[in-house]
N, C-alpha and C positions, 0 to 999 in steps of 0.2 A: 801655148803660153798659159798657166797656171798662176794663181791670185790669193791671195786669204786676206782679209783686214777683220780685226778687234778692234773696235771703239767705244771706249765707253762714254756714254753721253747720260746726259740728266733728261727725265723725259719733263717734257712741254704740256703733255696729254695724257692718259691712259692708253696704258698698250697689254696684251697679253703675252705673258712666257711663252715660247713655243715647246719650250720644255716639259715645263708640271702645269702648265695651264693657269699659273695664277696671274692677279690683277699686278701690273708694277701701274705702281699711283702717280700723276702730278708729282716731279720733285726727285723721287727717288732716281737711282743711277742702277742700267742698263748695260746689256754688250750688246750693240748692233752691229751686225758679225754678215760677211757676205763670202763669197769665195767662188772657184768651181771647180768641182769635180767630174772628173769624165766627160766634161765639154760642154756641161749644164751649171748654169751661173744662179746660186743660191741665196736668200738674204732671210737673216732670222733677228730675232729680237727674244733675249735671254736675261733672265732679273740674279741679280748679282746672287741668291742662294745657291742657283743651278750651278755656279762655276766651280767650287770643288768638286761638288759630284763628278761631272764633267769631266774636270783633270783626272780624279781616280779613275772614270771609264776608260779614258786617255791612254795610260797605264797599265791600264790593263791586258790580260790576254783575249780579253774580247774585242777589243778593239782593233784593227786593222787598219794600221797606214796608207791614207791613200783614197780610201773612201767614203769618207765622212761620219756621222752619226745621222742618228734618228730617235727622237723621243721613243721609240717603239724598243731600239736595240738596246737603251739605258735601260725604258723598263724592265725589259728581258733579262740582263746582265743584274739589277737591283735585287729583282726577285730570286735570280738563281745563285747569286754570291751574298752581297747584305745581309740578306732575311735569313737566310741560311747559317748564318752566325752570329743573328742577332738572338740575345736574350731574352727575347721577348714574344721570339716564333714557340708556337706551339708546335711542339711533336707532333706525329702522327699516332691517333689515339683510336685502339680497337676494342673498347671497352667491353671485358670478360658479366658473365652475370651477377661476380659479382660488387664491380665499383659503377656497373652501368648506370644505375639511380643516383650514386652519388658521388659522383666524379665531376667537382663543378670546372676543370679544365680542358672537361672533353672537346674536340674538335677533330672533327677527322679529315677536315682538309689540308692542317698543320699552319693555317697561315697566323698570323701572331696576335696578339688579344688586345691589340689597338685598332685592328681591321684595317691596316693601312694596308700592307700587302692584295688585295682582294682586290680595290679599283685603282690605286696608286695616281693618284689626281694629286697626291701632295706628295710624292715620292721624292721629291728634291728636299725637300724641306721637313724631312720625317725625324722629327726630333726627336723620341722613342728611339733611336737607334742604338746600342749598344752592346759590343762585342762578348758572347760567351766570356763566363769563367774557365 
């Protein structure tokens, strides 16, 4: 027998996203989210930014019915779809001799010039986000 519950409650006390890591405060509203997968009974705590991300992961082809998520696989999915078409990712840049001195957009890891991409601590909440022209 298989279970999932959504709840969203107002928290009492500080708790952390198990998402992006951030603080949900005193006050604010929360998804306290349990279920189980493959025979294992899980229970997380999610601050109301993480829910659309979420749904789009949901959605998407990365995602797989049936067994769950993991902060691990959104950030995997975030870095390889999002960033990716975000305006704000840097290209991968192999600067010739001669724009190497002065190419102030050089980066040759391509990740995007808010540095969100690199530890992704606020990857749910990455306001910088926006799709290529």
């Amino acid at each position: 027998m298989s279970f999932y519950r959504d709840t969203v409650r107002t928290a009492r006390k500080e708790h952390k996203c198990e998402l992006c890591g951030a603080i949900i405060q005193k006050g604010e509203k929360y998804h306290d989210k349990a279920g189980n997968e493959l025979g294992d009974i899980g229970y997380t705590k999610e601050c109301e930014k993480c829910q659309p991300v979420l749904e789009e992961f949901c959605n998407s082809e990365y995602y797989e019915r049936g067994e769950g998520y993991t902060e691990d696989w959104i950030q995997e999915w975030w870095i390889d779809y999002k960033c990716d078409i975000c305006k704000y990712k840097y290209q991968l840049c192999e600067p010739d001799g001669v724009c190497e001195n002065k190419c102030l957009r050089k980066n040759v890891t391509g990740t995007c010039e808010y540095n969100t991409c690199d530890e992704m601590t606020h990857y749910c909440r990455c306001e910088n986000f926006e799709v290529k022209a």
